[in-house]
C-alpha positions in Angstrom: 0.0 0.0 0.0 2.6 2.7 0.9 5.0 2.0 -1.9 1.5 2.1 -4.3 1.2 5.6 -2.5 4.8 6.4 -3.2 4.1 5.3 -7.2 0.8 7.4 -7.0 2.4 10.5 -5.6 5.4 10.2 -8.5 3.3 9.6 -11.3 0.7 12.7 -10.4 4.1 14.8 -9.7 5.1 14.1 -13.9 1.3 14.5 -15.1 1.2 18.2 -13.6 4.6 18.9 -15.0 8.3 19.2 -13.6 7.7 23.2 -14.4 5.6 24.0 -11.6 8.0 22.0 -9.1 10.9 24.0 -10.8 9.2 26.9 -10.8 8.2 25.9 -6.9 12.0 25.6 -5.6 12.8 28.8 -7.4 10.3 30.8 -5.4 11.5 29.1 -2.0 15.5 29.8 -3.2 14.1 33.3 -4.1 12.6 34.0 -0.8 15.4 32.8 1.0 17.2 35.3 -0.6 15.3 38.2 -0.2 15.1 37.3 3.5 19.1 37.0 3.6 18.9 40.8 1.6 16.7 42.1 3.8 19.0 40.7 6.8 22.2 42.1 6.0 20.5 45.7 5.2 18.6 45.8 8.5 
């Protein structure tokens, strides 16, 4: 059952595209760097 999980999880991840979960990780490295900006400024 959990590795059929696992599968399930992986194949919906491709169907919606590797884009949006690129595009994900670059908003989280984004905002950690706009909170390391705004850290060394203030």
């Amino acid at each position: 059952m959990h590795d059929f999980g696992f599968a399930g999880d992986e194949i919906c991840a491709y169907k919606i595209s590797p884009c949006v979960h690129a595009a994900g990780m670059a908003a989280v490295l984004f905002g950690v760097m706009l909170f390391v900006m705004y850290g060394k400024l203030h």
